[in-house]
TORKEMI-843167 format. One record per residue (C-alpha): residue in one letter; residue number from 1; chain; x, y, z. Coordinates in pm, whole numbers. Layout:
% residues N
REC   mivo   keti   tike        X        Y        Z
REC      A    NUM      A        X        Y        Z
...
This chain:
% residues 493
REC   mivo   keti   tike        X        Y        Z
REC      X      1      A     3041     5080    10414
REC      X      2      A     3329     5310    10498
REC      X      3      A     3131     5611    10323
REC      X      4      A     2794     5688    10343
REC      X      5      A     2620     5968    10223
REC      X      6      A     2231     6059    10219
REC      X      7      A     2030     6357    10050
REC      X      8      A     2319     6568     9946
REC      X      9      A     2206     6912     9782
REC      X     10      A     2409     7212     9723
REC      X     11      A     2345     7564     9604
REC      X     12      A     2562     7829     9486
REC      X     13      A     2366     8153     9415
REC      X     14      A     2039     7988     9303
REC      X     15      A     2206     7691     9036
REC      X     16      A     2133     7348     9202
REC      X     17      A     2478     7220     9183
REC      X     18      A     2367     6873     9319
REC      X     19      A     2023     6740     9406
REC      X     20      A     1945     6489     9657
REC      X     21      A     2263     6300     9593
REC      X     22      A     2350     5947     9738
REC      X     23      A     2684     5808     9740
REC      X     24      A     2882     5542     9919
REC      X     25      A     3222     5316     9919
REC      X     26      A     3330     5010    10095
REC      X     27      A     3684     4945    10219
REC      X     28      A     3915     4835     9936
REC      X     29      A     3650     4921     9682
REC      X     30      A     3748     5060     9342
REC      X     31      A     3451     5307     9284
REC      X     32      A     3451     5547     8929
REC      X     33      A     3274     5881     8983
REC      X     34      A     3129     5968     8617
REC      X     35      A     2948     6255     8474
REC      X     36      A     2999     6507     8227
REC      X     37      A     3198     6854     8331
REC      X     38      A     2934     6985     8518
REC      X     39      A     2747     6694     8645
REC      X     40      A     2830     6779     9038
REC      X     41      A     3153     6531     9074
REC      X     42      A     3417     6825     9180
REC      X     43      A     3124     6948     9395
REC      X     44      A     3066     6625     9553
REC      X     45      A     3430     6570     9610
REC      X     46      A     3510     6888     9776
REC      X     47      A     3147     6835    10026
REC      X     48      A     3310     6488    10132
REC      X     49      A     3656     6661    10162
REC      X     50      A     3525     6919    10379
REC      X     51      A     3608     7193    10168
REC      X     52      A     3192     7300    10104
REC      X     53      A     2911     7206    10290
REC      X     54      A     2600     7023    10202
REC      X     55      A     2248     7222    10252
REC      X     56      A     2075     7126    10574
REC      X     57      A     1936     6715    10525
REC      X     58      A     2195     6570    10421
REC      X     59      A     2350     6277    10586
REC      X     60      A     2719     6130    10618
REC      X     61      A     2849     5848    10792
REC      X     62      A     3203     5756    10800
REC      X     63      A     3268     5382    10981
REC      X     64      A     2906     5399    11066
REC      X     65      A     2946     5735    11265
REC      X     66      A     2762     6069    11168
REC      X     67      A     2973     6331    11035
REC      X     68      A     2875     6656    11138
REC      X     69      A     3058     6998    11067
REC      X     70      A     3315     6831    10837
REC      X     71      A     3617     7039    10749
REC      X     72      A     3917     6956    10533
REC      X     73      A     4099     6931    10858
REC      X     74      A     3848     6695    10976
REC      X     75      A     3866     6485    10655
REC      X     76      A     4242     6418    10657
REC      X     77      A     4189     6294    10995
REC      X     78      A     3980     6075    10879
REC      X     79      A     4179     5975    10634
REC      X     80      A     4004     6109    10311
REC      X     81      A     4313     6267    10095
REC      X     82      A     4224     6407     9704
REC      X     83      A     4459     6387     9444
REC      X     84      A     4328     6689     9194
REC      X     85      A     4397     6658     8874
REC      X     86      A     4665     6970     8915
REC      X     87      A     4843     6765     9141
REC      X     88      A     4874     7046     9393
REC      X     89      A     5285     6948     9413
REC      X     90      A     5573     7202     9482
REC      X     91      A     5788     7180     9157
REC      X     92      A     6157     7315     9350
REC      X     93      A     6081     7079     9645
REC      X     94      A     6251     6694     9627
REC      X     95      A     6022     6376     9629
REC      X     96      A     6094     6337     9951
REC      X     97      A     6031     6693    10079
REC      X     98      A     5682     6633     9842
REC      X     99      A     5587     6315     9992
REC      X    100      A     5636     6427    10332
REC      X    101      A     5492     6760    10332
REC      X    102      A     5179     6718    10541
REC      X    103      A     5361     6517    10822
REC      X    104      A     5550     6880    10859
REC      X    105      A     5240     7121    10841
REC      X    106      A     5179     7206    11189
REC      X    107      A     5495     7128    11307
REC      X    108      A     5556     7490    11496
REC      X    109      A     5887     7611    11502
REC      X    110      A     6030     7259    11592
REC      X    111      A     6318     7150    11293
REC      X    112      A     6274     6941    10997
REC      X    113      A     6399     6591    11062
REC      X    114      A     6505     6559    10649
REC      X    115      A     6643     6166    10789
REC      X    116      A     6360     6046    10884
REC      X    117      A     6107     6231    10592
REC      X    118      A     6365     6041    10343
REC      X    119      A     6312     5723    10545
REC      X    120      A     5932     5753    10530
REC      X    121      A     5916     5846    10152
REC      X    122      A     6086     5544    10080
REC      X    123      A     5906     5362    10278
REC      X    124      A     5613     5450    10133
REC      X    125      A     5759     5358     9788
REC      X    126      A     5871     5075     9837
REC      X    127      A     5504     4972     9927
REC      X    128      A     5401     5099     9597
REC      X    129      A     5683     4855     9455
REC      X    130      A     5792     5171     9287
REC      X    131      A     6173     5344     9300
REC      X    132      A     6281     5728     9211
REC      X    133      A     6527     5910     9366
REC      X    134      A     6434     6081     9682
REC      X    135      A     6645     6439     9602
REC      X    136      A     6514     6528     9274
REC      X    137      A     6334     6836     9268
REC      X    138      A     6023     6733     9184
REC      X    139      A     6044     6970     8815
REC      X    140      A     6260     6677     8678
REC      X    141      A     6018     6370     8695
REC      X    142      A     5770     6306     8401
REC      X    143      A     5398     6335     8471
REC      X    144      A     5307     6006     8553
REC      X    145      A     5633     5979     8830
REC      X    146      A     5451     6301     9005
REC      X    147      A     5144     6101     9028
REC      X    148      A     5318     5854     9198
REC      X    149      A     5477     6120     9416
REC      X    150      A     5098     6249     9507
REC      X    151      A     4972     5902     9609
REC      X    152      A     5284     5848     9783
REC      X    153      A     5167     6172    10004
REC      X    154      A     4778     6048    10056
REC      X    155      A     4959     5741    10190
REC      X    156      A     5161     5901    10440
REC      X    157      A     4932     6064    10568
REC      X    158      A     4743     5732    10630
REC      X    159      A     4488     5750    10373
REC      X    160      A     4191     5540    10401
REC      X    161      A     3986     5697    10105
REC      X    162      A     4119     5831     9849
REC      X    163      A     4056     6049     9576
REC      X    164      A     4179     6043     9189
REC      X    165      A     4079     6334     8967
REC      X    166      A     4168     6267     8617
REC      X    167      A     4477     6095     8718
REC      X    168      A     4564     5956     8381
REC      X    169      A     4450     6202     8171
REC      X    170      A     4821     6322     8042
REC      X    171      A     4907     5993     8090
REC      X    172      A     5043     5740     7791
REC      X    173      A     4894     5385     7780
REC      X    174      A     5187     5239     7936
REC      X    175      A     5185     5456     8179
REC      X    176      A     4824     5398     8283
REC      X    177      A     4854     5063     8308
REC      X    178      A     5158     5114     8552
REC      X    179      A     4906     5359     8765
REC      X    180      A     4606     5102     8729
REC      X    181      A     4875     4844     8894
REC      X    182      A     4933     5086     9204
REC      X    183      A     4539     5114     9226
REC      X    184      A     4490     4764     9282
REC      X    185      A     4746     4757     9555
REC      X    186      A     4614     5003     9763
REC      X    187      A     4255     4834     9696
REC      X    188      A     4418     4529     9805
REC      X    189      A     4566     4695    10105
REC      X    190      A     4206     4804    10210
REC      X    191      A     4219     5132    10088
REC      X    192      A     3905     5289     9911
REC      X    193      A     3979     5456     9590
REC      X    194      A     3728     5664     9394
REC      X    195      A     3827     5706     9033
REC      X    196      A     3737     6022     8855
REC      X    197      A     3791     5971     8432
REC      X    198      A     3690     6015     8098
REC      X    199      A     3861     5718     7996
REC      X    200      A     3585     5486     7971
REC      X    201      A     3801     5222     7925
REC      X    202      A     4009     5243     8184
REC      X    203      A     3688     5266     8409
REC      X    204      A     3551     4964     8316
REC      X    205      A     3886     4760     8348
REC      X    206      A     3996     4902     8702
REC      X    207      A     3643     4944     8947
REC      X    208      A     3385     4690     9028
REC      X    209      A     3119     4989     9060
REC      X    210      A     2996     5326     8871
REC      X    211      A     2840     5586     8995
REC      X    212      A     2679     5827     8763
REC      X    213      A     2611     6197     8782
REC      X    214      A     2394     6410     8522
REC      X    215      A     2307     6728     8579
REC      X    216      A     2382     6754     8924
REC      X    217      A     2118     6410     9017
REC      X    218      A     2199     6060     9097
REC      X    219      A     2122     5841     8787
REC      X    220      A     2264     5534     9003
REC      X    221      A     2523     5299     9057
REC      X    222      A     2601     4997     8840
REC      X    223      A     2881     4696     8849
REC      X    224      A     3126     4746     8584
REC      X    225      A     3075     4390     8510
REC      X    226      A     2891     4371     8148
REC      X    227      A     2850     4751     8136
REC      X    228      A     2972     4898     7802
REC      X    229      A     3165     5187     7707
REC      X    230      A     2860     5285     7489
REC      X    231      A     2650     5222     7764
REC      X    232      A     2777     5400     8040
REC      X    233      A     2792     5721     7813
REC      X    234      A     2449     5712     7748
REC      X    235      A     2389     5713     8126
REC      X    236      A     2607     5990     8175
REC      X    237      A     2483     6226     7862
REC      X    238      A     2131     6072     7843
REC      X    239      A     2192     6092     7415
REC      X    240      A     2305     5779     7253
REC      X    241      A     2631     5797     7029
REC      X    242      A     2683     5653     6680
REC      X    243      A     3053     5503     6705
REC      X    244      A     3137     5462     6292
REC      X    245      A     3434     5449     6085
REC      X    246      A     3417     5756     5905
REC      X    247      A     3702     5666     5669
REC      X    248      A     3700     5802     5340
REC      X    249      A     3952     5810     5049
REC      X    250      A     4112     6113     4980
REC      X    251      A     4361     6013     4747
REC      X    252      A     4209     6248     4467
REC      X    253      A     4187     6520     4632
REC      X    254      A     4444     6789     4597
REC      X    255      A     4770     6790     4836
REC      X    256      A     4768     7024     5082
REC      X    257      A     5076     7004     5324
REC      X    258      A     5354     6766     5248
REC      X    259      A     5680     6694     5472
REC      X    260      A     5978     6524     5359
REC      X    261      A     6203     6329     5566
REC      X    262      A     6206     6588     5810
REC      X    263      A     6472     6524     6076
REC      X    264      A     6553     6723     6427
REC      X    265      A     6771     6566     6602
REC      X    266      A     6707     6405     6961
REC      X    267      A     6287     6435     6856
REC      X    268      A     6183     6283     6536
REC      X    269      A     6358     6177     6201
REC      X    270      A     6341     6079     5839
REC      X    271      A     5947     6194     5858
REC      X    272      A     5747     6193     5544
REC      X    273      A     5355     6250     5519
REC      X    274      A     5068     6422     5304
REC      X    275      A     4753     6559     5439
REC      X    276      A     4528     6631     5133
REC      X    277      A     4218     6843     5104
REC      X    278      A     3928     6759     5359
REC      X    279      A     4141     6479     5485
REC      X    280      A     4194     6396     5867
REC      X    281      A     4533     6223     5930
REC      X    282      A     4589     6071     6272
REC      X    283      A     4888     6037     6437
REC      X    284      A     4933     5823     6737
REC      X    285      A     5209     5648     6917
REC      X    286      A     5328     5601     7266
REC      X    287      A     5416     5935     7479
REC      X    288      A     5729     6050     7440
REC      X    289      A     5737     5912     7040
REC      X    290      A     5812     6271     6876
REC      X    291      A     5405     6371     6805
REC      X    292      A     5451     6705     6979
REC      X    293      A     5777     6791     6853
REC      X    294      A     5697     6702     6478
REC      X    295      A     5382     6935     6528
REC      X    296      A     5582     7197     6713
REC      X    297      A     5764     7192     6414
REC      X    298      A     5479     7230     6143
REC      X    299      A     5395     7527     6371
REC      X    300      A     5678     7673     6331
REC      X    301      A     5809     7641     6713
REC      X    302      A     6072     7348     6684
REC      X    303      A     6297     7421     6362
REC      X    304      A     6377     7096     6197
REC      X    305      A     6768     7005     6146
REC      X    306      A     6669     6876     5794
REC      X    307      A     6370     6785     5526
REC      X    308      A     6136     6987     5340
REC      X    309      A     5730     7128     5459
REC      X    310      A     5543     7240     5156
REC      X    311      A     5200     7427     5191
REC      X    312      A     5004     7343     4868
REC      X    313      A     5335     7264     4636
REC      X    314      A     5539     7545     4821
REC      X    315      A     5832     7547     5047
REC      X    316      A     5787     7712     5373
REC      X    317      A     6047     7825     5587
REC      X    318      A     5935     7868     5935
REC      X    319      A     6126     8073     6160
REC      X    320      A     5806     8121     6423
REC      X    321      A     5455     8047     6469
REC      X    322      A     5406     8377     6354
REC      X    323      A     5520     8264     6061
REC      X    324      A     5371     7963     6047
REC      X    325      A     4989     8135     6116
REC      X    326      A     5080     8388     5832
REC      X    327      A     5110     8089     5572
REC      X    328      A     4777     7934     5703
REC      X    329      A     4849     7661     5996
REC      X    330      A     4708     7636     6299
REC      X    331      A     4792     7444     6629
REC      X    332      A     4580     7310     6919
REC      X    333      A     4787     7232     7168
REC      X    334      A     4753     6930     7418
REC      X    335      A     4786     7167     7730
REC      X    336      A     4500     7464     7674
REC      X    337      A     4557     7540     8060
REC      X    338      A     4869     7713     8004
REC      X    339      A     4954     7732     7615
REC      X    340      A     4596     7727     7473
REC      X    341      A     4414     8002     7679
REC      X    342      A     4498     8300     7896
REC      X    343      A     4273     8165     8231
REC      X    344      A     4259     8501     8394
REC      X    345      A     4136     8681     8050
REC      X    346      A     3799     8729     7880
REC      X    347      A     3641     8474     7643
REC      X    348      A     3659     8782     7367
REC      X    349      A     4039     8870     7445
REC      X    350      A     4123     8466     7430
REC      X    351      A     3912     8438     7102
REC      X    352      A     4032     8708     6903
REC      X    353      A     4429     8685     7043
REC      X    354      A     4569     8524     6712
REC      X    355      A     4433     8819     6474
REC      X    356      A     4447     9090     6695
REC      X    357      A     4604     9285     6329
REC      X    358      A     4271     9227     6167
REC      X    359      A     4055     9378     6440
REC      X    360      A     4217     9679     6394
REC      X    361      A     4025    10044     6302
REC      X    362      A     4097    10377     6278
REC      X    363      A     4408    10552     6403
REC      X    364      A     4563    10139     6428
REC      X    365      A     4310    10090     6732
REC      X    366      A     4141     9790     6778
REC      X    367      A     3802     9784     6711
REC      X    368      A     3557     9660     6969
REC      X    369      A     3301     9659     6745
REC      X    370      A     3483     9412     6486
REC      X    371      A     3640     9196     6798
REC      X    372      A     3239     9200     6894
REC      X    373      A     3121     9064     6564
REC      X    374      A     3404     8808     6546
REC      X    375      A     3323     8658     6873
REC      X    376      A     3003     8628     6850
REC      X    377      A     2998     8449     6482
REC      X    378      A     3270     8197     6684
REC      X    379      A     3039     8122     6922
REC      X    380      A     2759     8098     6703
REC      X    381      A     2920     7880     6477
REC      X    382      A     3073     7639     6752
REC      X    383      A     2782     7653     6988
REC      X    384      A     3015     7736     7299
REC      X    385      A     2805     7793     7632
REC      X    386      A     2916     8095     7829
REC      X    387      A     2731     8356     8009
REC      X    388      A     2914     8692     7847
REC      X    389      A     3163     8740     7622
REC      X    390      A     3364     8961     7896
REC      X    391      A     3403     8673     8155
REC      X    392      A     3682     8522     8233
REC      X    393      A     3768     8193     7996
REC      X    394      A     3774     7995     8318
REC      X    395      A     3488     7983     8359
REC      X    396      A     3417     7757     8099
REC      X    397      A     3408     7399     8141
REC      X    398      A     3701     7227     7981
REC      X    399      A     3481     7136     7658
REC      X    400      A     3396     7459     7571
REC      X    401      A     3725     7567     7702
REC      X    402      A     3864     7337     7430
REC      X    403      A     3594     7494     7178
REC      X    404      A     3719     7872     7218
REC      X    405      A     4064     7742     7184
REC      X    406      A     3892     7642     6805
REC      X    407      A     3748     7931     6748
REC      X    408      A     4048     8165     6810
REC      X    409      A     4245     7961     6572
REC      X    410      A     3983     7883     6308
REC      X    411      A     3922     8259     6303
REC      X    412      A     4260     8239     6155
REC      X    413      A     4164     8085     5843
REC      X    414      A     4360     7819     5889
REC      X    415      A     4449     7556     5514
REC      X    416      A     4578     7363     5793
REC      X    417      A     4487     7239     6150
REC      X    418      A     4702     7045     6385
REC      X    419      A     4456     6897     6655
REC      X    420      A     4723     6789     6972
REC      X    421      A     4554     6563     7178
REC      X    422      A     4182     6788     7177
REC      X    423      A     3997     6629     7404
REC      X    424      A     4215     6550     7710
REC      X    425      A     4004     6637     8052
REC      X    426      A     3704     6680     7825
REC      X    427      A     3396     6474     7919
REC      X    428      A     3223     6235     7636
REC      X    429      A     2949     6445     7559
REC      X    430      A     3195     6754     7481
REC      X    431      A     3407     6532     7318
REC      X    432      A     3130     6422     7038
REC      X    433      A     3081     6810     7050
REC      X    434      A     3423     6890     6946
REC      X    435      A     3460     6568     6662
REC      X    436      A     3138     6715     6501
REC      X    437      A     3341     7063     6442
REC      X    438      A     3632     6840     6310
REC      X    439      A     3423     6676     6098
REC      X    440      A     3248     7004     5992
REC      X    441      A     3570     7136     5860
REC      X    442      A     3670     6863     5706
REC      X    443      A     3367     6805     5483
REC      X    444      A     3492     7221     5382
REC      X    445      A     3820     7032     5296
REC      X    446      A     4056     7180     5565
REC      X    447      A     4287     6957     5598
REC      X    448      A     4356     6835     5957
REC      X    449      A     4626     6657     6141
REC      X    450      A     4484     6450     6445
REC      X    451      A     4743     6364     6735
REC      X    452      A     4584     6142     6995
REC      X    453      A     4750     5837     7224
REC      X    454      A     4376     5679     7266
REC      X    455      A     4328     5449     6966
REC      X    456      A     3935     5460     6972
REC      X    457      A     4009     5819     6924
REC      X    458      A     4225     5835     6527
REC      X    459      A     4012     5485     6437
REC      X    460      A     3652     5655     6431
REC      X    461      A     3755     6016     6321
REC      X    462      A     4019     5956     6095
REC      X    463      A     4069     5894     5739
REC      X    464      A     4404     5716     5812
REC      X    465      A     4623     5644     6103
REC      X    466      A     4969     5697     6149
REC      X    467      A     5194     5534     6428
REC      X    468      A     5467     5705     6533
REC      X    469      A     5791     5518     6729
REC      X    470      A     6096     5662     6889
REC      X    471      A     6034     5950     6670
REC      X    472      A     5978     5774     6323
REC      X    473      A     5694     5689     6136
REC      X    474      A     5682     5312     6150
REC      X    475      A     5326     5217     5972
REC      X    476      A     5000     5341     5838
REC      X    477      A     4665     5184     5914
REC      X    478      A     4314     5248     5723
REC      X    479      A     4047     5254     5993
REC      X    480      A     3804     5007     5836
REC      X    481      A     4023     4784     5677
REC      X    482      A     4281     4707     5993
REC      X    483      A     4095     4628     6333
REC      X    484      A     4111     4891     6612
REC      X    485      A     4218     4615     6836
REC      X    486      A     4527     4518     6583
REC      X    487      A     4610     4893     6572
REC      X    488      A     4619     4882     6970
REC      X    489      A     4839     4603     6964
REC      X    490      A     5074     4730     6775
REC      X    491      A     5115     5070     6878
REC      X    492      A     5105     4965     7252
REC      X    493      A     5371     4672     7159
């Protein structure tokens, strides 16, 4: 084994983070770390990176040598490198400056050698079979080229073990299956990667082993071969899950928002749909197809060049969000990090943000008291887990995160919800959590519009599927009545 680890408990101010964990990976391996947010896998990760230490009884060996006093200093000698799901990249720096970075820390006052950090960035890509252009400031490249760029740095630094937190989470399919290529080269190359997902699927099709975390314990480790999707979430929740079409016709029911052949240029075009009362529209498509912008637009964020939105037979003009919320729409967007929540602010202040003007009580003030009663009926009704209202929203693990970014726009009264990609970084267990609200409102005929890249996703929580394609809207499918696997095909195509 080129990791071995015995016993590993850790504490932090009486919560038993992890209990008695064991853990180990073999050279070239392709290991997944599951568990729910919360399970112990950032704590493990940061105990094997030297960045916290174990409580006294635990054992590590590394190449069949103890490890003793391990510090992150330590660890990249070793050659254990993380790639967090942040990345931890400088945006104004070049891929090459990026990729080299660590070979310079140290370095005293002695000069940058820029020739030879280009030559070893590109020699490093070129092992990855990979090209991008060694002066672009790193701000330019999409997502999944700065995940390149971060592997390309664990390399250089002559990685033997390394580290992948959520790496594909923002990631579209075809861009994951690049990433899973680069995976199995460096597991070909000898190098030990430990995959960190909620992508089930993606799991199962990349590592030969699973190790599974709940509540901080061991459950075990398992081969991937003839484990299930369904499976391995019940190991990781300990609740089994009822995957269903939930399909229903809403054809009936009354229209609630309607587009017509809106058009903005260079995003989306020609784009038509209906979402009718207690109906949940998906939308799905490749990254990069015009989902974001088309929502952007129903928000009231992106104007449209051309077309019509009508809210229950009415035009709408948009000129803001502001305007948009006023009419009755509401967007969750796909990034709650830095568009869907305020990190450093409360849980109340985050909640009760959108209708601030409602909160308000004598002399134009706003009321603690009525902010007070509106949280807590939020949290009540969602069943978020937090400790007090005044703490800071990050705090929260990303699903209930994700479920006060609900609650401060439901407490908008929305006719209209526009769900953009809910449940990325969210564990399974939160994201069953999150569908059940979804579901909730729907049945109180909201109508929702469901944007999501991960097919399973639209095909058991819609009532119909729409793919999206270089910004138009190229086909509907009734889950049900078209197989997910025909739907994958095509929209992956």
């Amino acid at each position: 084994m080129l990791l071995r680890l015995d016993n590993v408990s850790k504490v932090f101010g009486g919560v038993q983070a992890l209990r008695s964990v064991s853990f180990d990976v073999a050279p070239g391996e392709v290991l997944c770390l599951a568990g729910e947010n919360g399970s112990g896998k950032s704590t493990l990760i940061k105990i094997i990176s030297g960045v916290y230490r174990p409580e006294p009884g635990a054992t590590m060996l590394f190449d069949g040598e103890p490890i003793d006093g391990l510090t992150p200093g330590v660890a990249r000698s070793l050659g254990i490198q993380v790639i967090w799901q942040d990345l931890a990249l400088f945006p104004e720096m070049s891929v090459a400056e990026n990729i080299a970075f660590e070979r310079n820390l140290g370095a005293g006052l002695r000069l940058v050698d820029y020739s030879a950090m280009r030559d070893a960035a590109a020699g490093i890509l070129a092992r990855l079979g990979v090209t991008l252009d060694l002066d672009s400031p790193l701000r330019e490249l999409s997502i999944a080229q700065r995940q390149i760029v971060a592997i390309c740095r664990a390399l250089i630094a002559d990685a033997r073990l390394v580290f992948m937190d959520e790496p594909t989470a923002s990631l579209s399919q075809a861009e994951t299956d690049a990433l899973l290529v680069i995976v199995r080269r460096l597991s070909a190359d000898g190098i030990a990667v430990v995959f960190v997902s909620h992508r089930l699927a993606e799991v199962l099709e990349v590592c030969g082993r699973v190790t599974v975390l709940r509540d901080g314990r061991n459950v075990g480790t398992f081969p991937t071969q003839g484990m299930t999707q369904t499976r391995l979430t019940e190991l990781m929740t300990g609740q089994t899950f009822d995957q269903a079409v939930r399909a229903a016709d809403h054809s009936a029911s009354a229209t609630v928002l309607e587009v017509r052949n809106l058009t903005r240029r260079g995003d989306y075009e020609d784009v038509s749909l209906t979402v009718r009362r207690g109906e949940v529209v998906g939308v799905t498509g490749r990254l990069g197809a015009g989902r974001t912008e088309l929502a952007l637009s129903l928000f009231g964020m992106n104007r449209p060049d051309g077309g019509e939105i009508l809210l229950n037979g009415e035009p709408l003009r948009l000129r803001s969000n502001r305007d948009a919320i006023d009419a009755g729409i509401a967007y969750v967007s796909e990034d709650r990090l830095s568009l869907g929540l305020v990190q450093p602010q409360s849980i109340a202040d985050n909640t009760a943000l959108p209708v601030l003007d409602r909160l308000l009580g004598a002399a134009g003030l706003l009321s603690e008291k009525r902010k007070s009663v509106l949280v807590s009926e939020w949290v009540r009704r969602l069943s978020v887990k937090i400790g007090r209202p005044e703490d800071a929203v990050s705090t929260l693990s990303g699903g209930n995160q994700q479920r006060i970014v609900l609650a401060k726009w439901l407490a908008t009264e929305p006719k209209v919800l526009i769900l953009d990609s809910p449940t990325v970084g969210v564990d399974v267990g939160a994201r069953a959590g999150i569908f059940a609200i979804v579901h909730k409102l729907a049945e109180e005929g909201m109508a929702i519009i469901l944007i999501s890249d991960e097919i399973p996703e639209v095909y058991f929580n819609c009532d119909r599927i729409l793919h999206m394609r270089d910004g138009r809207l190229i086909d509907e499918y009734l889950p049900g009545a078209t197989p997910i696997d025909r739907i994958e095909s095509h929209v992956h195509a």
